[in-house]
N, C-alpha and C positions, 0 to 999 in steps of 0.2 A: 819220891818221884824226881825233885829238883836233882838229887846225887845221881840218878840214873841216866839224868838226859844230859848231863856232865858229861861219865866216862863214857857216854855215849860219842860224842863231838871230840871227847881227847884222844879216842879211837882212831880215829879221820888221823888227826893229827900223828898218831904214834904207827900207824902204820906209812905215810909220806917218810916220817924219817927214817923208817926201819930201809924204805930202800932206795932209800937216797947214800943212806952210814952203807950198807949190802954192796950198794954201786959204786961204791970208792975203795970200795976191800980194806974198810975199818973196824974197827972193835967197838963198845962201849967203851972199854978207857980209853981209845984213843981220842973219842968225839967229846967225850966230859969235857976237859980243860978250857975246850972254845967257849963253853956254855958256863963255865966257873962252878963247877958242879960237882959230886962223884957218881961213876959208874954207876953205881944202884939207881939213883933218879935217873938216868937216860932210859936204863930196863924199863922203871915204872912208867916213862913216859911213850915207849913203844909198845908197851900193853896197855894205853888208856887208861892208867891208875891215876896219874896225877897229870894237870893241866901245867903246860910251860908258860911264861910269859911271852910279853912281845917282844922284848930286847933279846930274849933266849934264840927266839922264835931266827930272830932278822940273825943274829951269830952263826947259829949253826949252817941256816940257809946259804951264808959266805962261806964258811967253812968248807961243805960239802960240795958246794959248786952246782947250786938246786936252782940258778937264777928264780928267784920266786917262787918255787914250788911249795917249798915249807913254810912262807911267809902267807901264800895263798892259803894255803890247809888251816892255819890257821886264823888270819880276818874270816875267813869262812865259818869256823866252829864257833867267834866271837858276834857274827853279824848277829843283830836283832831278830829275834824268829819271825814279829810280824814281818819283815822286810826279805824280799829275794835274795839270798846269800849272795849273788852276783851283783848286786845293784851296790854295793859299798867299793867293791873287792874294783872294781872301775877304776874310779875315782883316785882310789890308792898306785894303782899303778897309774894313773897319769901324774901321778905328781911325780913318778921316775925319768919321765921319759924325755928325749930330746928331740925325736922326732915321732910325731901323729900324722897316721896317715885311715882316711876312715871312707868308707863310699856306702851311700845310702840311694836307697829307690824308693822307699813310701814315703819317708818322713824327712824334716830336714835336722841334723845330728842333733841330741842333746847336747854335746858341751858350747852348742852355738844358740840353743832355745831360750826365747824370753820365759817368763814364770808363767804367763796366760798359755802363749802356746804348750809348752810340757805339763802343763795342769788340764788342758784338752786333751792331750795325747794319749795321757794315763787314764785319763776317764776313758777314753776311747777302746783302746788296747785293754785295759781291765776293771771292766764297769764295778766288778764286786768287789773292787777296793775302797777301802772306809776313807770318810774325811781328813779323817788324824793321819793315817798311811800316804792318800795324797798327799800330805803338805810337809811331810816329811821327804817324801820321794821328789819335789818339786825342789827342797831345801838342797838334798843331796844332790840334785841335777847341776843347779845353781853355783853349790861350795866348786865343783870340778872348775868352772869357769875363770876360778884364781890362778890355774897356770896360764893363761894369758894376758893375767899383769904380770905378771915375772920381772924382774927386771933384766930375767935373759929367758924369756918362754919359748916352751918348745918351737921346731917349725912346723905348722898344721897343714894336711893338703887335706882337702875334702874334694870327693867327686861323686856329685848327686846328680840325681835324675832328673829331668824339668818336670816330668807327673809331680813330683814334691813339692816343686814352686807355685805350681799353679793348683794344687790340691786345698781347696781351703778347709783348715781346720781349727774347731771352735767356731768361727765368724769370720769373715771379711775384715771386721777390726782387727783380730787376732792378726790373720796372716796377714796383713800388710803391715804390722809393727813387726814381724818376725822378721819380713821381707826385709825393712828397714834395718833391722839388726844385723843381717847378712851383707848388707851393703855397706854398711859399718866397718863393720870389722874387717873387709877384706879393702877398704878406702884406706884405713888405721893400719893394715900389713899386718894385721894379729894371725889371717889366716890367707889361705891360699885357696879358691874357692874354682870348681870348674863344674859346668854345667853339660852332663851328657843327652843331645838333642834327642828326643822320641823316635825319631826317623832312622836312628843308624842301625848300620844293616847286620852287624855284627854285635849281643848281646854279653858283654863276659862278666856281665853280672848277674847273669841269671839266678847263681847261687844261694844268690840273697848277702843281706847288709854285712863286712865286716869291718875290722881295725887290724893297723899293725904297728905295733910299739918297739921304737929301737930307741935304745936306753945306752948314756955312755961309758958303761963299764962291764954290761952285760949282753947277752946274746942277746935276740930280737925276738918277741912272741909275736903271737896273732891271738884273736878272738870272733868269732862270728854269731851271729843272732838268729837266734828260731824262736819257736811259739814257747816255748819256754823259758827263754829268757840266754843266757850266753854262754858258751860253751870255749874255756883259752886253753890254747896251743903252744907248747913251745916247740916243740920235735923242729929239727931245722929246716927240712925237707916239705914242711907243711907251709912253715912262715914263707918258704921261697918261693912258693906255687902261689901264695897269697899275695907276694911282692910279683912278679911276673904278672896277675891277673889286675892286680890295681896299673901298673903301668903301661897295660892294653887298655883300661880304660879310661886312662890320660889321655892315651891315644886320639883315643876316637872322641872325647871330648871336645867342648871348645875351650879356645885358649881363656883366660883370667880375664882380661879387659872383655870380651865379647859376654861371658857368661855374666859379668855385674851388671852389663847393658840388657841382658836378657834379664836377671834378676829385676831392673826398672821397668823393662815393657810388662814385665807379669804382675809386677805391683801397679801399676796403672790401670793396667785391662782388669785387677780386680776392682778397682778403686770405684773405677767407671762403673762397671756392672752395678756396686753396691749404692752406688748414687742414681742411679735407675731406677734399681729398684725401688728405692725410696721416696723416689718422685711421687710415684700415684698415691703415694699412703697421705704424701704431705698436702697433695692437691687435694684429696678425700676428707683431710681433717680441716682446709680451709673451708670447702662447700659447707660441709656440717657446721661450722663457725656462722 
């Protein structure tokens, strides 16, 4: 069984390269060399006989000029079954990239989430995930967060919705250490944060949450997110429509210094609330006293 769900996943893989080599009007000999290999193993490896490594993997993908395509095909055949093929294949490609560019309307980004808020999230988003799965997925959230030590990190624009800020999730505690963390990092210049108001009249994110990764040596992708989990794009004409649509919603954002003042008034207005509410609990447990 374990052999079949092998060439099953090398399959994935052997057919990306078949036309990726197709698309370059190559041969099997000619692609071996990159991969230090002979002809016969490329055949085996575009009929899903045998699995290539990662170093093979990252070669060929330069070779053939797949920006990521065969690199992807493969962290995908390698991710963890329990875990979403998508939820690694992220992480990986931000550690290519030099500029992030991401806009969200439910939630506020993962690679800016403290461990409480994305351990809420994931409970939220997918209740029938197990303990061990959580804390795995909260760990991989987390590990992404190292390209903002860098000692030369990407540049990050993020453009959320205020429903996000002021949506509390997990608890009051929760989001107001989130809050704090987003106020951090864009005091620190780790990110670039803009806050698109509820009231503008013009919606160009209807389409729902994506990203777009421009890397310095390779073309530029995009990704977007549905009920499923994230679906990337490289086709050029996709990414552009995506860069067009994020920089209408710069647009109609507010600028940086107003959206961290907004990010303060929503952390207080929760802060308050939750101090409220807690009044009558604590006056009720003095009477009983």
């Amino acid at each position: 069984m374990e052999k079949k769900r092998g060439k099953a996943k090398w399959r994935k893989v052997g057919v990306e390269l078949r036309a990726l080599r197709t698309g370059a009007s190559l041969r099997q000999k000619d692609v071996a060399p990159y991969a230090g290999v002979v002809p016969a193993l490329v055949s085996a490896w575009e009929n899903g006989i045998r699995g290539m490594s990662a170093e093979q993997a990252l070669a060929l993908d330069h070779a053939l000029n797949g920006n990521g395509r065969l690199v992807r095909a493969y962290e995908s055949a390698e991710s963890p079954e329990n875990l979403p093929k998508w939820y690694e294949q992220v992480s990986k490609i931000e550690q290519r990239v030099s500029e992030l560019r991401e806009y969200q309307c439910q939630l506020i980004p993962g690679l800016i989430q403290t461990a409480e808020y994305a351990q809420a999230t994931i409970r939220d988003t997918a209740p029938w995930t197990s303990n061990a799965e959580v804390k795995r997925m909260v760990a991989l959230r987390r590990e992404r967060q190292a390209i903002l030590t860098k000692d030369h990190p990407p540049l990050v624009s993020i453009v959320v919705e205020e429903f996000a800020l002021s949506r509390v999730i997990g608890d009051e505690k929760t989001q107001i250490a989130q809050l704090d963390r987003v106020i951090e990092l864009a005091e620190q210049g780790k990110i670039r944060i803009q806050a698109l108001p509820s009231d503008v009249r013009h919606h160009h994110g209807a389409a729902g949450p994506f990203r777009i990764y421009t890397f310095p040596e390779s073309p530029a992708m995009a990704s977007a997110e549905y009920a499923g989990g994230e679906v990337q794009m490289d086709d050029m004409e996709t990414v552009q429509k995506r860069m067009t649509i994020f920089g209408c919603l710069q647009a109609e954002a507010l600028s940086m210094v107003a959206s961290v003042e907004l990010v303060r008034k929503v952390r207080k207005s929760i802060d308050e609330r939750a101090r409220t509410q807690r009044a009558p609990v604590a006056q009720e447990q003095l009477q009983c006293g």
